[in-house]
C-alpha positions in Angstrom: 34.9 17.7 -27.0 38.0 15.8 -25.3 37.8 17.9 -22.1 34.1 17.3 -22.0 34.4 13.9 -22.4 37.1 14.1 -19.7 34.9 15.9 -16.9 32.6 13.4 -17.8 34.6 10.4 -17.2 36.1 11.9 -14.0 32.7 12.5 -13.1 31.9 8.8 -13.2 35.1 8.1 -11.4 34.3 9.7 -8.6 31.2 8.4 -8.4 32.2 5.3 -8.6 34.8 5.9 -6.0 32.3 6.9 -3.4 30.2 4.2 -3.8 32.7 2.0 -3.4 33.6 3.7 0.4 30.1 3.5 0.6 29.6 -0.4 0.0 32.7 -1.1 1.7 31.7 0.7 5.1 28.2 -1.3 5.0 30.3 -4.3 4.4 32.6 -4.0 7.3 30.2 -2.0 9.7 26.3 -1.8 8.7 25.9 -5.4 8.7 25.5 -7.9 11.8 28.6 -10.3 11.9 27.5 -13.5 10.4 28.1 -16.3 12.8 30.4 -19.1 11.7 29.4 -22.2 9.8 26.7 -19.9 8.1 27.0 -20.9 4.5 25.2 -22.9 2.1 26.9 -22.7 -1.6 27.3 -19.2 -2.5 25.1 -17.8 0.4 26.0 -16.4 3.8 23.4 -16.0 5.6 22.3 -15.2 9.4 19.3 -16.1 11.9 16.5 -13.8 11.6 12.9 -12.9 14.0 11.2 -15.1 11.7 14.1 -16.8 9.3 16.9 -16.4 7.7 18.8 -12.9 6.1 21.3 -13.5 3.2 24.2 -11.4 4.3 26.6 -11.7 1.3 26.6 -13.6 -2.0 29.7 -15.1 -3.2 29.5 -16.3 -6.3 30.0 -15.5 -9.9 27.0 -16.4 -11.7 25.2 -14.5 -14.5 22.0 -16.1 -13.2 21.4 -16.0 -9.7 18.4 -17.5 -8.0 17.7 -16.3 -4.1 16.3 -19.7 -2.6 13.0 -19.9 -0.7 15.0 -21.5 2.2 18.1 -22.1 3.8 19.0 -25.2 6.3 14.6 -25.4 6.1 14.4 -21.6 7.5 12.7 -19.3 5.0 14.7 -16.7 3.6 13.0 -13.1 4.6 15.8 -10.6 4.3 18.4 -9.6 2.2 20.9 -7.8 4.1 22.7 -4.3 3.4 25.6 -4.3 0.6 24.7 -8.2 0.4 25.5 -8.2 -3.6 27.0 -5.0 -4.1 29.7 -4.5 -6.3 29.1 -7.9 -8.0 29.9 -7.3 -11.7 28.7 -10.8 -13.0 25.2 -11.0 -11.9 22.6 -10.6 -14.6 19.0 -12.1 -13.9 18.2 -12.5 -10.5 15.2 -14.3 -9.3 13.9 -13.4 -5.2 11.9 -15.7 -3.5 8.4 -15.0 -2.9 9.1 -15.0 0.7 11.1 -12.3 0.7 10.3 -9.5 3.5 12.6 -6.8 3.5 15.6 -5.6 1.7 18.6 -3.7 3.1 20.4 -0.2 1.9 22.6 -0.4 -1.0 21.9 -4.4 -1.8 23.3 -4.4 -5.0 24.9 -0.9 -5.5 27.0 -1.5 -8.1 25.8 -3.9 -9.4 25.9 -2.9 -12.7 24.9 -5.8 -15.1 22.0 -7.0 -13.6 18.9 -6.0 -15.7 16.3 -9.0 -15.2 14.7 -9.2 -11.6 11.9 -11.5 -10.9 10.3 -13.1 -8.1 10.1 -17.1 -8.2 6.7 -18.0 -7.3 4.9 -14.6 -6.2 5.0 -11.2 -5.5 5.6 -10.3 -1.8 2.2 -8.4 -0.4 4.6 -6.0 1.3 8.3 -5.8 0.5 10.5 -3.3 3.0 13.1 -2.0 1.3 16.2 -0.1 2.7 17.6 3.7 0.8 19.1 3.5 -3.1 18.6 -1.1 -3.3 18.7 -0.7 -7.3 20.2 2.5 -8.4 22.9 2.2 -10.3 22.2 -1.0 -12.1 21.1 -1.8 -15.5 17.6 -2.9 -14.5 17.2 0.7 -12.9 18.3 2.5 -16.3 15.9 0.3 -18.1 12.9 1.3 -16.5 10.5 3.3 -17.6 9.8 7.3 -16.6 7.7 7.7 -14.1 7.5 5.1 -10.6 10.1 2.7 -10.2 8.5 -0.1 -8.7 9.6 -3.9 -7.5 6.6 -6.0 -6.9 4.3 -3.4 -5.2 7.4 -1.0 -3.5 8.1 2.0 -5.1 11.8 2.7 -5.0 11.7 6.1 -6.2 11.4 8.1 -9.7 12.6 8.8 -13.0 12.1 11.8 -14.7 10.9 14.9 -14.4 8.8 14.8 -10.8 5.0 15.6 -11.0 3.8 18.5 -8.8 1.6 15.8 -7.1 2.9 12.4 -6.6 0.4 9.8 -6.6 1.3 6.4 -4.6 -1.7 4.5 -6.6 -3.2 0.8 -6.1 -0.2 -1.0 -7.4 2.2 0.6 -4.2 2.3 -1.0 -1.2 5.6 -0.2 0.4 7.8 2.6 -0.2 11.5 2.8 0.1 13.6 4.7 2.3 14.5 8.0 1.0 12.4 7.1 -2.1 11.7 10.1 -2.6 13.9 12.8 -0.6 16.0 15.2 -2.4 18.8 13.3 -2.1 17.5 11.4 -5.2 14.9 13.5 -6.4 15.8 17.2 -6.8 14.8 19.5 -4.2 13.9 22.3 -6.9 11.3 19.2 -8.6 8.4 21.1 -7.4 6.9 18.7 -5.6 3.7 20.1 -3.9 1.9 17.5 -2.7 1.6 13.6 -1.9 -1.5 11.2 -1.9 -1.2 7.3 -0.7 -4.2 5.9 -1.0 -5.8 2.7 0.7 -3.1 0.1 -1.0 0.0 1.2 0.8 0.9 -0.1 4.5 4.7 1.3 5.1 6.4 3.4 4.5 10.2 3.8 5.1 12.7 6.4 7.1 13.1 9.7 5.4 11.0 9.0 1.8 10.5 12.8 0.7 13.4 14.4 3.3 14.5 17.6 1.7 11.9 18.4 -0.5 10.9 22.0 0.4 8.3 22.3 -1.9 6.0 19.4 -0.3 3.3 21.5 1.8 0.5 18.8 1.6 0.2 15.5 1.7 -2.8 12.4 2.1 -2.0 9.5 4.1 -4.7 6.9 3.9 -5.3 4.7 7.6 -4.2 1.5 5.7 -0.4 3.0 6.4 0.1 1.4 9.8 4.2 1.8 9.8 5.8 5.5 9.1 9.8 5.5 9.0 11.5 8.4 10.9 12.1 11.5 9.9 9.6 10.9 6.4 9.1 15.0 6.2 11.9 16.3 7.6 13.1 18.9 5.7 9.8 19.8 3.9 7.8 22.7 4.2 7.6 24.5 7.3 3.8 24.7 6.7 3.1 21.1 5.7 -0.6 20.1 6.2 -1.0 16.2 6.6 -4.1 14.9 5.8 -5.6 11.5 7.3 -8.5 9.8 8.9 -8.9 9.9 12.5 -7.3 7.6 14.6 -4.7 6.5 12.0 -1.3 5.8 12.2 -0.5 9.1 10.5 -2.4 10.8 12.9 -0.6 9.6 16.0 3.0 9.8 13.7 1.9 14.3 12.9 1.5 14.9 17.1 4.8 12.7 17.5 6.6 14.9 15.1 5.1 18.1 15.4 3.4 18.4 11.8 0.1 20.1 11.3 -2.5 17.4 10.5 -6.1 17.7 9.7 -7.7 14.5 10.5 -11.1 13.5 9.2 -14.0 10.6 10.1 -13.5 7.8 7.5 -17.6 8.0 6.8 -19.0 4.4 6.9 -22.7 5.3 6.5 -25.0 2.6 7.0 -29.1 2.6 7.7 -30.8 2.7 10.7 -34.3 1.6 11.4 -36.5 3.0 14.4 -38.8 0.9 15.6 -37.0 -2.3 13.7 -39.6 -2.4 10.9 -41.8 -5.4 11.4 -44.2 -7.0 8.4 -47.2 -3.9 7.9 -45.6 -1.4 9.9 -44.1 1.9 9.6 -41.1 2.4 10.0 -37.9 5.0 9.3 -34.5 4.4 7.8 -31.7 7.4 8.7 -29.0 6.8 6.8 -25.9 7.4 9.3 -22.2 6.7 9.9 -21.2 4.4 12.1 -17.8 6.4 13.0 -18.9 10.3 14.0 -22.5 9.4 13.8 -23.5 12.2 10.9 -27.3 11.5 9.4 -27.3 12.3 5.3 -30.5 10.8 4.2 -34.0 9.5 6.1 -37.1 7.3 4.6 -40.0 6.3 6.0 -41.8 3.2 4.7 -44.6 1.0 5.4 -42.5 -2.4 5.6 -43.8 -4.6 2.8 -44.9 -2.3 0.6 -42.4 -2.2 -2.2 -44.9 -0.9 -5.1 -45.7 2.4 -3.4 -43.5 5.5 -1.9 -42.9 5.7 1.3 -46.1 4.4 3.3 -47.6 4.3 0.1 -50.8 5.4 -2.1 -52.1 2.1 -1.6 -50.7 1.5 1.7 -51.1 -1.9 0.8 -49.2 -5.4 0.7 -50.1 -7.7 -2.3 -49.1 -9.9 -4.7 -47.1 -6.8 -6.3 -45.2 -6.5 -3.8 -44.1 -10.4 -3.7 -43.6 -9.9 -7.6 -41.6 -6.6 -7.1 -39.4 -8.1 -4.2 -38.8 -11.5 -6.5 -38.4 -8.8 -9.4 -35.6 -6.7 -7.0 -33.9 -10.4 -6.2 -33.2 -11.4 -10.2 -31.7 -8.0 -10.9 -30.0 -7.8 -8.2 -31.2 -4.0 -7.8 -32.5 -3.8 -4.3 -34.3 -0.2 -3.0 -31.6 1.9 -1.6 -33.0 2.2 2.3 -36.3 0.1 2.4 -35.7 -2.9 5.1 -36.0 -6.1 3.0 -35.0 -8.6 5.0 -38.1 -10.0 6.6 -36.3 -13.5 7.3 -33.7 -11.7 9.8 -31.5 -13.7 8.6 -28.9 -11.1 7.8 -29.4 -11.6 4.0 -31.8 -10.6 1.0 -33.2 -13.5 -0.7 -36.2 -15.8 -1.7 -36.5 -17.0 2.0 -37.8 -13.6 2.4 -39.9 -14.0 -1.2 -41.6 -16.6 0.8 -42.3 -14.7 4.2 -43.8 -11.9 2.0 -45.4 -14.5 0.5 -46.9 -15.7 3.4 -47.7 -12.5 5.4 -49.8 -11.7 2.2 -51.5 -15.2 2.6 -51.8 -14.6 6.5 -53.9 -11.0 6.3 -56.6 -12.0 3.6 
């Protein structure tokens, strides 16, 4: 028991050791030099594209609140090692402005456990490799997808064979999920980000030899480098034509099967016009594919197609008006007899009066 206990505290030594080199070489070389005068209270900080990066925190406080702004520039980015090794820091609170977070942040630092954001959520939050590990918010989280805000920082437990980056994800952090975190025996097969997520970071699944498919969706407009290096030699990367992901698989030489994104909408030919055939082909817009056709006398809501009475009446107005209140409009039939680009009881009243008109 003593020599176990032993192993394990050398274990932790080490560990500790080497994320200490770690912090300190992103303190002393992986971070821009701040330029003099920078400070405000605890907060060094440096000009960024679009505001202000916190480049080290200073203080000693249990509760630490990130300000929205610095000399009246918004704060955007917290840079690498900023807070690590901080020992004091308990509750954080990030400012809502907050665009991007750097490598290691707060490595270390191992009493913080409460982490909010002071008015919102950022939309999309970039966030450099390992931000969180090692803290006591990290160990508190549930298994499964560690997330902050909507960016998935990685995962704990036992890996799924497919991981799913679902509709609350819309970053994902660098090397999130590569086998430097997650096992490269997980048996991880495949990957699906669906319409929610718009970045993803440098090197997210690196390493995992397993992953031979994955689903990008076209919403994810920036790809890190190097996301499936590593991975299967046969990985198939499924997308939408003309996406991001496409253009990323010929940069980086991956298989990719790229499929039209189907927006089907109806056609009409001729443009149906008050007592008048016409026909509806249902088509997409993108590779021009026809599913479904209809032809219809235009009016003529109570019959099928051009109709066993072939007639336009006072049913029809009723059926239209009928359609309007249950907001259950005929899949296909043209409806709009206002042109006005809408369904509603402007067009009641044309029927109306292209009933009134015939007879």
């Amino acid at each position: 028991m003593k020599s176990t206990k032993l192993r394990t505290g050398l274990r932790r030594w080490v560990s500790l050791v080497i994320a200490a080199v770690l912090a300190a070489s992103l303190l002393c070389m992986g971070q821009p030099v701040v330029a003099q005068g920078l400070t405000q209270g605890d907060f060094q900080y440096q000009l960024a594209d679009d505001g202000v990066e916190i480049t080290r925190y200073t203080g000693d406080s249990a509760k630490v609140t990130v300000p929205e702004t610095l000399e009246g520039q918004p704060v955007v980015g917290i840079g690498p090692a900023a807070f690590a090794l901080n020992q004091t820091i308990e509750e954080l609170t990030l400012p809502s402005t907050l665009e991007y977070i750097g490598d290691s942040a707060f490595l270390l630092c191992e009493n913080l456990s409460r982490i909010e954001f002071s008015q919102s959520t950022p939309q999309v939050l970039q966030a450099g490799e390992s931000i969180l590990r090692n803290t006591a918010w990290w160990e508190a989280q549930p298994e499964g997808l560690v997330l902050l805000g909507g960016t998935a920082l990685g995962w704990k437990g036992k890996a799924p064979i497919t991981l799913v980056l679902d509709g609350r994800v819309t970053a994902v952090a660098d090397q999130a999920f590569s086998s430097n975190y997650l096992p490269s025996a997980s048996n991880l097969l495949r990957v699906e980000a669906g319409d929610s997520v718009q970045w993803l970071g440098s090197r997210v699944f690196a390493g995992q030899s397993s992953l031979n498919s994955a689903f990008l969706s076209d919403s994810v407009t920036h790809l890190g480098e190097g996301i499936f290096s590593g991975c299967s030699p046969d990985l198939l990367l499924e997308t939408y034509l003309g996406s991001a992901a496409e253009a990323y698989a010929q940069i980086w030489g991956i298989r990719c099967e790229a499929v039209c994104r189907h927006d089907y909408r109806w056609y009409y030919n001729p443009q149906p016009v008050l007592g008048q055939v016409s026909t509806g082909i249902l088509r997409c817009a993108n590779c021009q594919e026809e599913i479904d056709q209809i032809t219809f006398l235009t009016g003529d809501l109570t019959g099928e197609g051009c109709a066993p009475d072939e007639n336009i009446d006072l049913l029809d107005v009723m059926a239209l008006a009928r359609y309007l209140v249950n907001e259950n409009l005929p899949e296909g039939i043209y409806l709009d007899y206002q042109g006005d680009g809408c369904v509603d009881v402007l067009d009641v009243m044309t029927l109306t009066q292209y009933r009134l008109s015939v007879f």
